[in-house]
N, C-alpha and C positions, 0 to 999 in steps of 0.2 A: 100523416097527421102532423100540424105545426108541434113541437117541440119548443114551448119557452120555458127558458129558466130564472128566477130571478137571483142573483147573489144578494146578503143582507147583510149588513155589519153590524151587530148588534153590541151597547156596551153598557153596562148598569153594575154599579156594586150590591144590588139586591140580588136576593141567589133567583128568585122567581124572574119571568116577562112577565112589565107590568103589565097591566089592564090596556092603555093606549096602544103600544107596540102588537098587543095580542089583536086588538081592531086591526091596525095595519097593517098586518100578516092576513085577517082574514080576507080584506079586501083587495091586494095583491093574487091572492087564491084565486077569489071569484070572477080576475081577469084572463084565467087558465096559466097561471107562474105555475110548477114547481119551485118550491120556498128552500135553497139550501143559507143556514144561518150561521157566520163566523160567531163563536161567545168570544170575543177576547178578555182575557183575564181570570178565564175559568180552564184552563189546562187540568187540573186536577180536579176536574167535574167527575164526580162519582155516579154508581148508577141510581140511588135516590133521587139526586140532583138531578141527573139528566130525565126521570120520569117526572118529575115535581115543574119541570120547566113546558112538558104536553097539556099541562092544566089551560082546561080554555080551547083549547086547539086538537083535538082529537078530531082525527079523520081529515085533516086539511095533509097533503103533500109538503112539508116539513123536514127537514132533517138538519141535526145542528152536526155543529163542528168545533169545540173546545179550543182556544189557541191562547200561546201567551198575549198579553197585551201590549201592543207597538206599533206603529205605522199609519193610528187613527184607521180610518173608512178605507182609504187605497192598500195600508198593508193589510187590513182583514178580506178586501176583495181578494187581494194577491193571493191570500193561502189558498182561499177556494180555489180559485184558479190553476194554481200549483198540482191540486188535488185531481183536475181536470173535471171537474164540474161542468163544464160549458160546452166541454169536447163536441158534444155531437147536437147540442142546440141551435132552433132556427132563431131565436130572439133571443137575447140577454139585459135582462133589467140589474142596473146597479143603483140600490137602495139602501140608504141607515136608516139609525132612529135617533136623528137628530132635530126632527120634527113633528108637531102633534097633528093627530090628521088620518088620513082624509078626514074632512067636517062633513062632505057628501057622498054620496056612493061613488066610487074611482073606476068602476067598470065604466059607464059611458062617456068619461075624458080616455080611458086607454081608448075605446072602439076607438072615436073618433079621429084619434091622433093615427092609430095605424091604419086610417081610408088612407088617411094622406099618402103614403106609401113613403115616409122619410127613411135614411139611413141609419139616423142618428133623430133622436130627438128627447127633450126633458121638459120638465115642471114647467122650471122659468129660468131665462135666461136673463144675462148681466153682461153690461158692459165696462163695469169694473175692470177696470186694465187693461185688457183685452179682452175681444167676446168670446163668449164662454154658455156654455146651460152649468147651471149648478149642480154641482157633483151626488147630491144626496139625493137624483132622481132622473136616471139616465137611462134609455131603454135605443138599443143598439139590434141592426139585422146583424145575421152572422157574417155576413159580408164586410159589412161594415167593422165588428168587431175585431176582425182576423186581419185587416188592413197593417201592415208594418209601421204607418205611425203610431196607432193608437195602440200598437201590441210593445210599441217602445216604452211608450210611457207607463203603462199598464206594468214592466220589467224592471223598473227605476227600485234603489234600494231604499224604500219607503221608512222600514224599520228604524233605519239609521239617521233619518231628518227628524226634525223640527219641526212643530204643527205650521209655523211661516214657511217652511221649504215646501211641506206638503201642498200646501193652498197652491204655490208657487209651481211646481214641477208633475205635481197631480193635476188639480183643477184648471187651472188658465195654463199646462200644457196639454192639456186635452183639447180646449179650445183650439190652439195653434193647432195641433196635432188631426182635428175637423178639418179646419179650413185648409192646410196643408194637403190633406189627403181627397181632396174635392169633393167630400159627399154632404150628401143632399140635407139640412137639419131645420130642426122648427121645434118650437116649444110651446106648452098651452098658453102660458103668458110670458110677455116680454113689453119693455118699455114704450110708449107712444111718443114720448118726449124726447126731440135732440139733446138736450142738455146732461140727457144720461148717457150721452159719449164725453160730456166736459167735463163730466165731476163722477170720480171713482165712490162709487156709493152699492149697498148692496140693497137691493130690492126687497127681499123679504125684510128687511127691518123699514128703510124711510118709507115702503109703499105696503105694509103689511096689510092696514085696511084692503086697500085698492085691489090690492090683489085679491083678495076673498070675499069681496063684493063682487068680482069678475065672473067668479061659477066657475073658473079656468084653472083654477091651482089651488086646493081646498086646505092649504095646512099653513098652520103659523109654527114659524122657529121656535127647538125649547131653547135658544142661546137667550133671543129675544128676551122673554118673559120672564128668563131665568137672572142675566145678567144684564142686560138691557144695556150693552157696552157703547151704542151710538147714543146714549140719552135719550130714545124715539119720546116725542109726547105722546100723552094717550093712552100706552100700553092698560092702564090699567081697565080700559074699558073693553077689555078681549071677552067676557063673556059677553056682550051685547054683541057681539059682534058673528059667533059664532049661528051657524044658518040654521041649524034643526041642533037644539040639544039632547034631543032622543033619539038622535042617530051618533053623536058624540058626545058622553056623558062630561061634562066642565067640573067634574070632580076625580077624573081623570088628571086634569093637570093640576087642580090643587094639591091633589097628596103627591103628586111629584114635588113640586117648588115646596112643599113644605119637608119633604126629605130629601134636597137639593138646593138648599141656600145658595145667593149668590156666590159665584167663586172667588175665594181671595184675592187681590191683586188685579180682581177684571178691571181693565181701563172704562174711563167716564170719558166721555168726549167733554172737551172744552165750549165754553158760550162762541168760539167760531166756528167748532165743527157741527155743534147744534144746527147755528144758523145755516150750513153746505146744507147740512142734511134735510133740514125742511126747505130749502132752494130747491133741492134736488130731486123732492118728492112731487109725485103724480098729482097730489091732492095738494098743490106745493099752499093756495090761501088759508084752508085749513091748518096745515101741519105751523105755518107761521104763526096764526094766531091762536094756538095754542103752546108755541114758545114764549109767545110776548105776554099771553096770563101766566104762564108759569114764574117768569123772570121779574115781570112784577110781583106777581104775591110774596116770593119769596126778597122780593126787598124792603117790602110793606113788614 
């Protein structure tokens, strides 16, 4: 019998998993995962704490794992890893909760991704930088996974970087560290436009509609909504946007953003990096003209 595992990074200063994360967990379950879950930042999880965190999730395949907090998503994969969690798994899914989601059910985007028979494959990919599937939704054969590039990257001293090193030496060396090692990868969605190898743009933000119009990648970024760092337009019309709100309740992600204000210090993109980003976008006439009302009103 197949044997997957999924590793989860999970990070929240609430002592509970919220309401969203507990969705995401349950719909990773119902794709046959085993769920093991890094808490970082919860080391001294008590046992109150760690019953108080099963709320919601009784009887799913679950088990957390307490760790300091450090190294973002790649050092919360690494502990599990460390722990040997994967040892003897034929698939390993490497998933956060950095994103709200699935909007639909995630079972018949997993089937169908594993007809395909990939080595490697995720969400969506990006060709920011280099091409890459984005790190917060990567489902690897054991084959694939056990490969010595990807077991290189996967051994990098994560703790001790920099969220930029991480993106750097985690994310788009994974990428390299794919194509390097010649296996086979696909993602449910990815770019249709050349111009998204001209201009380093990340897709779940310039093309967030597009993408979950697609049916192919069912979740919006919490950075997005949260900090909204590339200035995307629009953002605020995310609950119109969301496909069944009785499969994802959109009060879900209000009481998050309303106890997760934007982050101090998040960067704003400048009126030229606006303009890349809606060049850059799939939806590129809309996303424009919705800069150019923006940029008037606010000069009116």
């Amino acid at each position: 019998m197949k044997r997957s595992i999924c590793l989860f990074a999970q990070y929240d200063e609430q002592p509970e998993i919220p309401p969203q994360t507990r969705h995401y967990l349950r719909q990773i379950a119902s794709c046959g995962f085993s769920i093991h879950i890094a808490l970082s930042g919860r080391e001294n999880l008590t046992s109150a704490g760690r019953l108080a965190l099963h709320a919601g999730l009784e009887g799913l395949p679950i088990a957390f794992h307490p760790r300091p907090n450090g190294g973002l998503d790649f050092g919360a994969w690494q502990h599990l890893l460390e722990l040997d969690l994967a040892q003897d798994a034929d698939e390993i899914l490497l998933a956060n909760d950095s994103v709200f989601g699935p909007l639909q059910p995630l079972s018949p985007l997993v089937e169908r991704m594993r007809r395909q028979q990939y080595d490697v494959w995720g969400m969506v990919a990006s060709r920011a930088v280099v091409d890459h599937l984005q790190s917060w939704f990567v489902c690897f054969t054991a084959d694939a996974f056990r490969r010595p590039a990807i077991q290189r990257v996967l051994r990098q001293p994560f703790n001790e970087m920099t969220k930029d090193e991480i993106v750097l030496h985690g994310e788009l060396g994974l990428g390299l560290a794919l194509q390097a090692a010649g296996l086979k990868q696909g993602a449910c969605w990815s770019s249709t436009r050349g111009i998204a190898r001209l201009i380093a743009t990340n897709p779940m933000h310039t093309d967030w509609r597009t993408v979950l119009r697609s049916d192919r990648a069912p979740f919006i970024k919490v950075e997005l909504l949260r900090d909204n760092p590339s200035a995307i337009q629009g953002i605020e019309g995310w609950r119109d946007a969301l496909p069944d709100p009785g499969f994802f309740d959109p009060a879900w992600i209000d009481a998050y953003l309303a106890h997760h204000p934007r982050r101090p210090g998040a960067l704003r993109a400048t009126w030229r990096g606006k303009l890349i980003q809606a060049v850059a976008a799939e939806d590129r006439w809309r996303a424009l003209s919705l800069l150019l009302r923006d940029q008037f009103r606010i000069r009116a």
